[in-house]
C-alpha atoms as a printed R data frame, in Angstrom:
   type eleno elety resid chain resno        x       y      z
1  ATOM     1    CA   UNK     A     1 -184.538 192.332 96.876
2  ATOM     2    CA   UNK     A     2 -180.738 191.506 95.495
3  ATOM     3    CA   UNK     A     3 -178.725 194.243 94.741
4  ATOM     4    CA   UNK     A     4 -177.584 194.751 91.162
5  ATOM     5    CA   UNK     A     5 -174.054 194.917 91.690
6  ATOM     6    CA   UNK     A     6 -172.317 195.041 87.924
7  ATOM     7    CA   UNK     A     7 -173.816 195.186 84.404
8  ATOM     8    CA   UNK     A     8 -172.181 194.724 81.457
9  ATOM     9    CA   UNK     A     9 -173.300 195.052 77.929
10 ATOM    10    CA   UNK     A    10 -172.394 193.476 74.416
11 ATOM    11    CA   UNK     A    11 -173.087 195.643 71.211
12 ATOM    12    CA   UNK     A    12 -174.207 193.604 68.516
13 ATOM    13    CA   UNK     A    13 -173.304 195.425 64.768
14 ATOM    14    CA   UNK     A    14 -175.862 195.185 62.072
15 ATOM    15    CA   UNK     A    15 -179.413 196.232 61.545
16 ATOM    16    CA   UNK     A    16 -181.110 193.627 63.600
17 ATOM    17    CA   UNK     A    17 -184.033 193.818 66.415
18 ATOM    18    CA   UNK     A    18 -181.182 192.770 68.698
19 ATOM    19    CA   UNK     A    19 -178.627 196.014 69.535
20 ATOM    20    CA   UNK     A    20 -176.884 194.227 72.314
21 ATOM    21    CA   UNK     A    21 -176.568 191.246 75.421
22 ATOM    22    CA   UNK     A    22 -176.535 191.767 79.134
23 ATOM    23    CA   UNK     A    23 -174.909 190.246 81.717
24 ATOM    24    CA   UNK     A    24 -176.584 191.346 85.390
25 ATOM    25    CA   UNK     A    25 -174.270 190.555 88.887
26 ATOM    26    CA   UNK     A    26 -176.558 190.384 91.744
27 ATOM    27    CA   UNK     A    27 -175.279 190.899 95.034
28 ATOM    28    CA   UNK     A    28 -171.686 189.491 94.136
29 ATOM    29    CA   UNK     A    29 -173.120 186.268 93.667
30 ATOM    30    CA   UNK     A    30 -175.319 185.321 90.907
31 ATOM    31    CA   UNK     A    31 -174.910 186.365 87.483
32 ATOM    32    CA   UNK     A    32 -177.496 186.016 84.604
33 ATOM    33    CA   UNK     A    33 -176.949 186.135 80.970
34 ATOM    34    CA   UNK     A    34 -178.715 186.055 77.317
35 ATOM    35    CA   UNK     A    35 -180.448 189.472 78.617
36 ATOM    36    CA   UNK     A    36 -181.162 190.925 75.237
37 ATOM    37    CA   UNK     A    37 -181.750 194.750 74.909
38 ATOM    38    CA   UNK     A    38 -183.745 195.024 71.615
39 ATOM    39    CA   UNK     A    39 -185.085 197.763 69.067
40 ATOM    40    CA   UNK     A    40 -189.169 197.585 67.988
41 ATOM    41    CA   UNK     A    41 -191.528 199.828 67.122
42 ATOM    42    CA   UNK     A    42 -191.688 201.336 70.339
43 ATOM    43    CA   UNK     A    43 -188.192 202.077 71.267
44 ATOM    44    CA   UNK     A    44 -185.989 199.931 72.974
45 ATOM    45    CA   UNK     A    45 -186.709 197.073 75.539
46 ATOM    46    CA   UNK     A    46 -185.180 194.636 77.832
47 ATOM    47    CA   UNK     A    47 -185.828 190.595 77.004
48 ATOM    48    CA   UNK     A    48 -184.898 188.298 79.722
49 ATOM    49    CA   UNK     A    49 -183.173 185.240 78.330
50 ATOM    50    CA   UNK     A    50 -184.951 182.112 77.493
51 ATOM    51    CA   UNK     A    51 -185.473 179.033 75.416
52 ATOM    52    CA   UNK     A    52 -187.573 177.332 72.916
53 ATOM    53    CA   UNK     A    53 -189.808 174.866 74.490
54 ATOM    54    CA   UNK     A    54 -190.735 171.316 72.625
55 ATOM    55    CA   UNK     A    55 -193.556 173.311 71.213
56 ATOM    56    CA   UNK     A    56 -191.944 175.854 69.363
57 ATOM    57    CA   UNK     A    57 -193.156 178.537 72.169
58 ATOM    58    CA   UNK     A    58 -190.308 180.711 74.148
59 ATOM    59    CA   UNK     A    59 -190.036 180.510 77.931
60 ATOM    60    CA   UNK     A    60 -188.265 182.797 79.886
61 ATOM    61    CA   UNK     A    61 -185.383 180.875 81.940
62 ATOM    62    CA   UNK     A    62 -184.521 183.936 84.401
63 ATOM    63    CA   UNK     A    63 -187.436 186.429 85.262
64 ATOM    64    CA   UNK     A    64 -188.136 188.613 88.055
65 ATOM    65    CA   UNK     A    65 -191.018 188.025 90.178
66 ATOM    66    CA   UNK     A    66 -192.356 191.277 90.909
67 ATOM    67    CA   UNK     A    67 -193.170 194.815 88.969
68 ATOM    68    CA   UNK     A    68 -190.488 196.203 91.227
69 ATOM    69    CA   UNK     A    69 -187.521 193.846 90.672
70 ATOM    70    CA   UNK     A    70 -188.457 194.259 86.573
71 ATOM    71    CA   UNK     A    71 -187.985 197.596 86.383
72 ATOM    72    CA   UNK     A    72 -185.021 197.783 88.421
73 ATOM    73    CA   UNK     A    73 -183.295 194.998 86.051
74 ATOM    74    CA   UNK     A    74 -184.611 196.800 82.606
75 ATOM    75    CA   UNK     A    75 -183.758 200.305 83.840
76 ATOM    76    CA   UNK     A    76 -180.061 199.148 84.868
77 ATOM    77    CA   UNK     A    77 -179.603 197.643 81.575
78 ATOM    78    CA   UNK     A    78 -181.176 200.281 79.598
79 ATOM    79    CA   UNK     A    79 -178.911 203.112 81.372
80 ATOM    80    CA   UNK     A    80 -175.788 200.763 80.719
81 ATOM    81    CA   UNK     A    81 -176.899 200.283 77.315
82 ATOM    82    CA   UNK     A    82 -177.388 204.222 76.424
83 ATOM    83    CA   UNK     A    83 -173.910 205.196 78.953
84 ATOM    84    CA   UNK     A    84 -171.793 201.986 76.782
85 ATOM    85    CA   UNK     A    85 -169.897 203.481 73.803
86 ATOM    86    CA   UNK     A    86 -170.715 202.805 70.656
């Protein structure tokens, strides 16, 4: 499994579902972006970026494969969320 190697967050201001973007580094080589960290009813969670298809549905464009690799993506960019200042 790659290595997350750097995350870095982008604070959004307003009221908004959307509190911030991710970028994740994995092993020094691959970057993703458009990771959203957003606000529901729950609490916060971790959206992997995406599009909008031809029929109006969303489809992820980066997504881990595995339970394992998920959680290891949301929890890094959760922690870097809640460490970033405000």
């Amino acid at each position: 499994m790659a290595e997350i190697t750097e995350v870095r967050i982008y604070k959004v201001s307003g009221k908004g579902a959307v509190k911030a973007y991710a970028s994740v580094s994995l092993d020094n080589e691959f970057v993703v972006k458009g990771i959203k960290v957003m606000e529901g009813e729950k609490g916060l969670w971790v959206s992997m970026p995406g599009k909008k298809g031809k029929d109006g549905n969303f489809q992820d464009v980066f997504h881990p494969t595995s339970k394992e690799a998920r959680e290891k993506i949301v929890n890094a960019v959760l922690n870097a969320y809640k460490e970033s200042p405000k």
